[in-house]
mmCIF file as gemmi writes it, N, C-alpha and C atoms, coordinates in Angstrom:
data_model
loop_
_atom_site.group_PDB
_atom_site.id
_atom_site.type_symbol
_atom_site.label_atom_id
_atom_site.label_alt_id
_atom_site.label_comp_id
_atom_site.label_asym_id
_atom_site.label_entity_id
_atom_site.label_seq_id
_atom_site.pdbx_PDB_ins_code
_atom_site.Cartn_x
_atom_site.Cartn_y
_atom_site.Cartn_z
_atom_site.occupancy
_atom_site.B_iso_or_equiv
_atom_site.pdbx_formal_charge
_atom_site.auth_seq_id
_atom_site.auth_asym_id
_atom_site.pdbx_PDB_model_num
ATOM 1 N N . UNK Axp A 1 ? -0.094 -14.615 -5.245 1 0 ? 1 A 1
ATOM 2 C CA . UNK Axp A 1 ? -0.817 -13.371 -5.344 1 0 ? 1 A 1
ATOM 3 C C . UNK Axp A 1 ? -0.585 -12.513 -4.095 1 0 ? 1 A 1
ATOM 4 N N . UNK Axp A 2 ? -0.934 -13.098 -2.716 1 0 ? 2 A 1
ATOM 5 C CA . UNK Axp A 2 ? -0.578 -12.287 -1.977 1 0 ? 2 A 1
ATOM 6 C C . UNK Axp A 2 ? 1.025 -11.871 -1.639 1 0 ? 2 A 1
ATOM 7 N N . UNK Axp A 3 ? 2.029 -12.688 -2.521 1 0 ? 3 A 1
ATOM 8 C CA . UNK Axp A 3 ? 3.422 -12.209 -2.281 1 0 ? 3 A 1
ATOM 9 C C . UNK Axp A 3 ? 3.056 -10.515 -3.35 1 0 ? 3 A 1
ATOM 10 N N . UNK Axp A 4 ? 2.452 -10.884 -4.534 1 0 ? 4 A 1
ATOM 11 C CA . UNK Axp A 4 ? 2.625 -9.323 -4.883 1 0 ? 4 A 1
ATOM 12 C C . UNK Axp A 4 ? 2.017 -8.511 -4.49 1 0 ? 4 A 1
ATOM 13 N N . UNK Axp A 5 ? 1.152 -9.122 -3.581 1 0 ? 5 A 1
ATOM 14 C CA . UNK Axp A 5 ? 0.15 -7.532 -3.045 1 0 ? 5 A 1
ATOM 15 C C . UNK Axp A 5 ? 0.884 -6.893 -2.092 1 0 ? 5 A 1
ATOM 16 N N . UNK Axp A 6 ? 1.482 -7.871 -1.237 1 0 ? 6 A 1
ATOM 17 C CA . UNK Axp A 6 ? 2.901 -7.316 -0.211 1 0 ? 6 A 1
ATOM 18 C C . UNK Axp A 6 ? 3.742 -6.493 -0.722 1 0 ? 6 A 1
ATOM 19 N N . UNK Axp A 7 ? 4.372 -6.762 -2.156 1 0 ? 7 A 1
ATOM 20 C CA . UNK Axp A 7 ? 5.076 -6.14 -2.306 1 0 ? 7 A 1
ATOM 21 C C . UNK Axp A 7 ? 5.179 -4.484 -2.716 1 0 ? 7 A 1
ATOM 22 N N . UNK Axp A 8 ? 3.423 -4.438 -3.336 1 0 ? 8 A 1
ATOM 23 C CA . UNK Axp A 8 ? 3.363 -2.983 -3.434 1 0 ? 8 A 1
ATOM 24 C C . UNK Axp A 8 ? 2.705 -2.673 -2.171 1 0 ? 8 A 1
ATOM 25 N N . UNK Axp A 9 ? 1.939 -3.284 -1.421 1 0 ? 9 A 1
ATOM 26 C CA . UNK Axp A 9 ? 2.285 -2.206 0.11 1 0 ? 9 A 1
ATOM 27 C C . UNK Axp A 9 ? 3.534 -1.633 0.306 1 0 ? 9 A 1
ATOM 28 N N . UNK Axp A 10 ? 4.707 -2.563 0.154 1 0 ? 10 A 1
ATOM 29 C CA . UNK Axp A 10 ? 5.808 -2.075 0.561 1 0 ? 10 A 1
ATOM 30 C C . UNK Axp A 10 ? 6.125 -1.026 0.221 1 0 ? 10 A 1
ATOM 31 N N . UNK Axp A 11 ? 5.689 -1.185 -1.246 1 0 ? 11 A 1
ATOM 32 C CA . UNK Axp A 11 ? 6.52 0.327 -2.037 1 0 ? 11 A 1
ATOM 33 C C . UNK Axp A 11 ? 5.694 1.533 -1.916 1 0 ? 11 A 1
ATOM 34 N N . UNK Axp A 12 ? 4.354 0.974 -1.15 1 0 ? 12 A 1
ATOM 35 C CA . UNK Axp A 12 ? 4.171 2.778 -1.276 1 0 ? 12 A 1
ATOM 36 C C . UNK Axp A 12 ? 4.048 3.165 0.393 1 0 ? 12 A 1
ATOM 37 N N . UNK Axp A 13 ? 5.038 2.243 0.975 1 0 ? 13 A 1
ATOM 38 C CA . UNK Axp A 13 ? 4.977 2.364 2.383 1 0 ? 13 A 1
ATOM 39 C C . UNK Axp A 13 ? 6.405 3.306 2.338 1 0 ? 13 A 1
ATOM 40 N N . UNK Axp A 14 ? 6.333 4.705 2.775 1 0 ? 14 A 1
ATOM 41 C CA . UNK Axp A 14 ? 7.479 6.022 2.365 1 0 ? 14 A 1
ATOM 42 C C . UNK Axp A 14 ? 8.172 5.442 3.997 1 0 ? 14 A 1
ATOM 43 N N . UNK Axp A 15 ? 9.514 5.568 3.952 1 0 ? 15 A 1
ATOM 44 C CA . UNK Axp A 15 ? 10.197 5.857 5.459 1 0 ? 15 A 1
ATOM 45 C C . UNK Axp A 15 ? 11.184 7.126 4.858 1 0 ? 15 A 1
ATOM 46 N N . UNK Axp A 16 ? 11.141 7.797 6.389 1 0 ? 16 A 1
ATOM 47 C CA . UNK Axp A 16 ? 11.557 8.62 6.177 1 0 ? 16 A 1
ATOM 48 C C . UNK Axp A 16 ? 13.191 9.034 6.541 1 0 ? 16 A 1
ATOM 49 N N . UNK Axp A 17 ? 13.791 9.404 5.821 1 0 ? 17 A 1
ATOM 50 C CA . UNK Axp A 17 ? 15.581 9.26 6.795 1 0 ? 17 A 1
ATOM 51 C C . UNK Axp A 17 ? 15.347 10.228 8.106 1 0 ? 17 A 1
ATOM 52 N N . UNK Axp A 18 ? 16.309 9.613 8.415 1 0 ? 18 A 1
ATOM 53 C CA . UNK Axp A 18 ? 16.575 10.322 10.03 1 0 ? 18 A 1
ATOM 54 C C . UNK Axp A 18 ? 17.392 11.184 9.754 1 0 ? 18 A 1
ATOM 55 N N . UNK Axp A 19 ? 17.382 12.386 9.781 1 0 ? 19 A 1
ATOM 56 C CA . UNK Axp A 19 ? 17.936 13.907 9.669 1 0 ? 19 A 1
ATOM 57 C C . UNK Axp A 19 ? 17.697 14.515 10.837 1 0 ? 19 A 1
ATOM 58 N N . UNK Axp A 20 ? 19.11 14.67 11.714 1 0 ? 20 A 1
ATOM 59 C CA . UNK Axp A 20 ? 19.29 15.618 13.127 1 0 ? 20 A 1
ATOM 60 C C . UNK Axp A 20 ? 19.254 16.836 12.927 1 0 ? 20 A 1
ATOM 61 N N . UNK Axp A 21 ? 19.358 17.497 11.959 1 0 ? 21 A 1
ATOM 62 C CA . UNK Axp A 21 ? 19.538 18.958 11.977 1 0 ? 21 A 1
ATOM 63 C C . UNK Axp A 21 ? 18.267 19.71 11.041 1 0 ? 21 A 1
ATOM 64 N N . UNK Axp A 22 ? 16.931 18.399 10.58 1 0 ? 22 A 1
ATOM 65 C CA . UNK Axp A 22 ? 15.743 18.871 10.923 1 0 ? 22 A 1
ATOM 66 C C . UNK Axp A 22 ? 14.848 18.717 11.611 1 0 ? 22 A 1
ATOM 67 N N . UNK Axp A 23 ? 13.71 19.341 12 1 0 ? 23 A 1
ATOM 68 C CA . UNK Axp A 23 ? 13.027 19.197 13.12 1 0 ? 23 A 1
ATOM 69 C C . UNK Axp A 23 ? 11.724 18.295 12.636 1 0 ? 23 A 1
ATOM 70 N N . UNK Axp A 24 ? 11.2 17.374 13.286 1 0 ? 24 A 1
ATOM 71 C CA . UNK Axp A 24 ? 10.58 16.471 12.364 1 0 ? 24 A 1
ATOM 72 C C . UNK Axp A 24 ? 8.959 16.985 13.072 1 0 ? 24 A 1
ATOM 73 N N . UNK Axp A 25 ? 8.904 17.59 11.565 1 0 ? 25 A 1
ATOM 74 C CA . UNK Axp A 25 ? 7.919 18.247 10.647 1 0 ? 25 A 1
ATOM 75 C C . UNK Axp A 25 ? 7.176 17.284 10.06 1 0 ? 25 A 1
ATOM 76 N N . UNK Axp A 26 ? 7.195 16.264 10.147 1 0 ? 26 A 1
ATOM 77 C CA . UNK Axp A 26 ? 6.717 15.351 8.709 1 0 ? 26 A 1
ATOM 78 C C . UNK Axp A 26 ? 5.575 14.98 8.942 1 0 ? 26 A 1
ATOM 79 N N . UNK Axp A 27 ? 4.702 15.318 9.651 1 0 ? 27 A 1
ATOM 80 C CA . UNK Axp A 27 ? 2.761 15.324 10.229 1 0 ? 27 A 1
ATOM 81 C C . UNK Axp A 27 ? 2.131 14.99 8.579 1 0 ? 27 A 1
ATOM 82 N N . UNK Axp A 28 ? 2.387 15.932 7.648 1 0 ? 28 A 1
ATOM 83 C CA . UNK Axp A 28 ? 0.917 16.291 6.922 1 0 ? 28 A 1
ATOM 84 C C . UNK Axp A 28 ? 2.15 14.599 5.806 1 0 ? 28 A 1
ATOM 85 N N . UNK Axp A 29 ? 3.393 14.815 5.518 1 0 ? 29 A 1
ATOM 86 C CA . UNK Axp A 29 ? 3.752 13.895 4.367 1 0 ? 29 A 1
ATOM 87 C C . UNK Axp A 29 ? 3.124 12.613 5.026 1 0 ? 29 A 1
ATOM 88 N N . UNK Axp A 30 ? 3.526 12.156 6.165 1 0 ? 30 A 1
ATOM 89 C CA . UNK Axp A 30 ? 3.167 10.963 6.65 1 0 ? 30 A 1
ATOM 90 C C . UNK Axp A 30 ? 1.805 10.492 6.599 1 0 ? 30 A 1
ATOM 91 N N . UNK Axp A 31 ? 1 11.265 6.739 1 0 ? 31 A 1
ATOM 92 C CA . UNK Axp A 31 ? -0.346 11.154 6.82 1 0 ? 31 A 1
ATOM 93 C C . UNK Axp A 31 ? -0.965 11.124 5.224 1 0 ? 31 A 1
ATOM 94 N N . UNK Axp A 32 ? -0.319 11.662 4.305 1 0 ? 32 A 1
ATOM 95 C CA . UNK Axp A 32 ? -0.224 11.403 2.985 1 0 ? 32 A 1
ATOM 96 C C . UNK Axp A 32 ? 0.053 10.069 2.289 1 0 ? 32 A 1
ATOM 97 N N . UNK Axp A 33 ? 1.24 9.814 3.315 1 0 ? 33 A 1
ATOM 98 C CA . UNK Axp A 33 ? 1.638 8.249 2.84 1 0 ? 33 A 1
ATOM 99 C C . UNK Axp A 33 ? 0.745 7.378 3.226 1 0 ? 33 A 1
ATOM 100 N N . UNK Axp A 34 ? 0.322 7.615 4.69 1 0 ? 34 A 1
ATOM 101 C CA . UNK Axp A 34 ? -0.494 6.666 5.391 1 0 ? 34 A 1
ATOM 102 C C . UNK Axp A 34 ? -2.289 6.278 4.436 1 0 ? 34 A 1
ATOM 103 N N . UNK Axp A 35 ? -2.291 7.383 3.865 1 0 ? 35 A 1
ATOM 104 C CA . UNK Axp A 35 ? -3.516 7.38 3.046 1 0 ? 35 A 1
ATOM 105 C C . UNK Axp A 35 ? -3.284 6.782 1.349 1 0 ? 35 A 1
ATOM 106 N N . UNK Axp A 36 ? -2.176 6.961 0.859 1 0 ? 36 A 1
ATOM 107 C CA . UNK Axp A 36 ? -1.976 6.383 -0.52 1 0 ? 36 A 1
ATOM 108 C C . UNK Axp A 36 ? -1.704 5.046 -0.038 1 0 ? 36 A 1
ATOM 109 N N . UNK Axp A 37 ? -1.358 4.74 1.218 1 0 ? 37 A 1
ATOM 110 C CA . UNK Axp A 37 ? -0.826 3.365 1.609 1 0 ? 37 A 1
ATOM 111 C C . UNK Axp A 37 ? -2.474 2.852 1.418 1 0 ? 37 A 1
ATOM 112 N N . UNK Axp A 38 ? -3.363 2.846 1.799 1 0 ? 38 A 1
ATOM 113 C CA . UNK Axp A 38 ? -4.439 2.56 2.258 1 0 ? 38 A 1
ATOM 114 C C . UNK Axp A 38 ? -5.229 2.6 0.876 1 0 ? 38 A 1
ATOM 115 N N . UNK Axp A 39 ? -5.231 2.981 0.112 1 0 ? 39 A 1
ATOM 116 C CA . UNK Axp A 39 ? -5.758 3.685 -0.783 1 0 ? 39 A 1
ATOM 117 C C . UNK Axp A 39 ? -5.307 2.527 -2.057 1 0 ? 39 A 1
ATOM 118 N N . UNK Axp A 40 ? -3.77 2.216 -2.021 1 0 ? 40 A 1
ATOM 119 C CA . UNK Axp A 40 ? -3.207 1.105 -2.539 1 0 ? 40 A 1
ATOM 120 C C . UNK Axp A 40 ? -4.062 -0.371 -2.375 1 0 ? 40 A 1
ATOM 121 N N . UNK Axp A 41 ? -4.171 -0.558 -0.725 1 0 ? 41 A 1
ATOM 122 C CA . UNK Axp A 41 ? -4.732 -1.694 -0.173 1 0 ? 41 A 1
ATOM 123 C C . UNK Axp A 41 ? -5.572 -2.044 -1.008 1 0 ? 41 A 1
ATOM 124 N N . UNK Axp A 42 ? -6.571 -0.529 -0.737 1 0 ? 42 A 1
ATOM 125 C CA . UNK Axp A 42 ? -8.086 -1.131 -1.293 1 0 ? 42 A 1
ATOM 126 C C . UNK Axp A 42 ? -8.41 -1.676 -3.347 1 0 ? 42 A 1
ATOM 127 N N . UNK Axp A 43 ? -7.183 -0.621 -3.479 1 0 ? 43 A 1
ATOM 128 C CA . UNK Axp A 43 ? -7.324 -1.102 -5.1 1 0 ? 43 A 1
ATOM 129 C C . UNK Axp A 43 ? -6.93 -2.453 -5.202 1 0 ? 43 A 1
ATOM 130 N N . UNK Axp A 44 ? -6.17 -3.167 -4.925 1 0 ? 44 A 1
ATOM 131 C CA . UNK Axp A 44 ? -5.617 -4.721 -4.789 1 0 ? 44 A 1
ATOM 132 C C . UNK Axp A 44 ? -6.425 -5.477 -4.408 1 0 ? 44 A 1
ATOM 133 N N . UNK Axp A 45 ? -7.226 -5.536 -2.799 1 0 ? 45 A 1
ATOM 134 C CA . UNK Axp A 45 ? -7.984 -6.075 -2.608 1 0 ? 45 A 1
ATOM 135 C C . UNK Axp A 45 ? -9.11 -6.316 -3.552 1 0 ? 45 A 1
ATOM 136 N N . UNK Axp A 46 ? -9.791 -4.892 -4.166 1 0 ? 46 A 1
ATOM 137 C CA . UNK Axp A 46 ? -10.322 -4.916 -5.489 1 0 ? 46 A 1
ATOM 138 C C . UNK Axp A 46 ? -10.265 -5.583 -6.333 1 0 ? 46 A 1
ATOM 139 N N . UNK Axp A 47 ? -8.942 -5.287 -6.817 1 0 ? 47 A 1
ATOM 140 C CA . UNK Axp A 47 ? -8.525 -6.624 -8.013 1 0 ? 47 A 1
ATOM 141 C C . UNK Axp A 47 ? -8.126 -8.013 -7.445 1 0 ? 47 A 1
ATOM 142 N N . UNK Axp A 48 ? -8.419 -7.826 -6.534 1 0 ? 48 A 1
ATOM 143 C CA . UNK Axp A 48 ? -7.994 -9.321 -6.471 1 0 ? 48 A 1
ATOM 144 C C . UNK Axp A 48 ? -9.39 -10.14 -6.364 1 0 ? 48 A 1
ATOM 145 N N . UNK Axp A 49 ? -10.703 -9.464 -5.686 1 0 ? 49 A 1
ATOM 146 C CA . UNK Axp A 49 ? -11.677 -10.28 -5.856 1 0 ? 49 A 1
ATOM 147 C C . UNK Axp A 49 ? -11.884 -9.891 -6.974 1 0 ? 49 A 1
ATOM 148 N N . UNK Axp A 50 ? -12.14 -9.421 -8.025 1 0 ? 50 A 1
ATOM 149 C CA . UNK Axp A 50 ? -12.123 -9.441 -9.537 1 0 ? 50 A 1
ATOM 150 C C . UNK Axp A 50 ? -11.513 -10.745 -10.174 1 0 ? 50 A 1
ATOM 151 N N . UNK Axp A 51 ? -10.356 -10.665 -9.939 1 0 ? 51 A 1
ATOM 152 C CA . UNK Axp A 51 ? -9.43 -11.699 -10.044 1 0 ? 51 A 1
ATOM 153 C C . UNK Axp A 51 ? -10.102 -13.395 -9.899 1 0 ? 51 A 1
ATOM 154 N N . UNK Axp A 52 ? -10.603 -13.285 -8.641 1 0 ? 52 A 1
ATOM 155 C CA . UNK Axp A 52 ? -11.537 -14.309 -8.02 1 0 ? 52 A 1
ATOM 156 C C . UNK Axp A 52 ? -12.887 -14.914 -8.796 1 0 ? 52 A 1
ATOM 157 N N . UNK Axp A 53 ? -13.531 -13.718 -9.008 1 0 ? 53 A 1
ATOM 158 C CA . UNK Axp A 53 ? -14.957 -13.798 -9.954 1 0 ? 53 A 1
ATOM 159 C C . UNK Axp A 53 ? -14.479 -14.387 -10.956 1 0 ? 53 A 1
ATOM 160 N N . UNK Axp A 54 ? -13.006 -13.818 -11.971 1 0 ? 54 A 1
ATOM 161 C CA . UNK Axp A 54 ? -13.276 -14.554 -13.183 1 0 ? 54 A 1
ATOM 162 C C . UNK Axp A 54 ? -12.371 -15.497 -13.522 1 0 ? 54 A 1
ATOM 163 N N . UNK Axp A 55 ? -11.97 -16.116 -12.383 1 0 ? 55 A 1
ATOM 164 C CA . UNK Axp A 55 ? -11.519 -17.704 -12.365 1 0 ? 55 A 1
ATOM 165 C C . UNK Axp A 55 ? -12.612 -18.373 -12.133 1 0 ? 55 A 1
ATOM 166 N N . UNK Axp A 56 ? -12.153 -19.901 -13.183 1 0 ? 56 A 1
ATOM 167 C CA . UNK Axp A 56 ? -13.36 -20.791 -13.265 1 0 ? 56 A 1
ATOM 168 C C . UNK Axp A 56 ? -13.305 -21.794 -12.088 1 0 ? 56 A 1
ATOM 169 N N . UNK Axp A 57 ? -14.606 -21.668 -11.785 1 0 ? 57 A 1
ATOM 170 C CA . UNK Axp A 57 ? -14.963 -22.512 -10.602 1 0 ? 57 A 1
ATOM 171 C C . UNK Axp A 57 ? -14.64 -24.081 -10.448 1 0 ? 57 A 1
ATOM 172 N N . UNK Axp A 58 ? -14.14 -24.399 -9.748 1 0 ? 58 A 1
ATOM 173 C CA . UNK Axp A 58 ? -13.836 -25.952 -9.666 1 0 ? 58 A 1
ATOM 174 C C . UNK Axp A 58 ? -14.972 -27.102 -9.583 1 0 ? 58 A 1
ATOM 175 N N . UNK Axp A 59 ? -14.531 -27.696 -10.813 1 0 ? 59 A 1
ATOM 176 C CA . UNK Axp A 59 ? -16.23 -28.526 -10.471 1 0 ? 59 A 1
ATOM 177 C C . UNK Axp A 59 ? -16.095 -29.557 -9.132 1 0 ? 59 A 1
């Protein structure tokens, strides 16, 4: 479980290419990413204690 929760952090973790001949502008996208990144977390974590609740308890 936690290999797939890694894996969509990953994917909504944006990098950005390195481009010399623009001026790096990228304040408001990054901070966009940084928040869907986060935003991702919490839905997973979510489901995952969901996940938790409705597995049966070990006698």
């Amino acid at each position: 479980m936690q290999a797939a929760i890694d894996r969509v952090i990953r994917s909504f973790t944006f990098r950005h290419p390195v481009s010399l001949s623009e001026p790096m502008s990228d304040g408001p996208s990054i901070q966009a990413s940084d928040e869907a990144t986060e935003f991702a977390t919490r839905l997973l974590e979510n489901y995952k204690g969901q996940l938790a609740r409705r597995s049966p308890k070990p006698d």
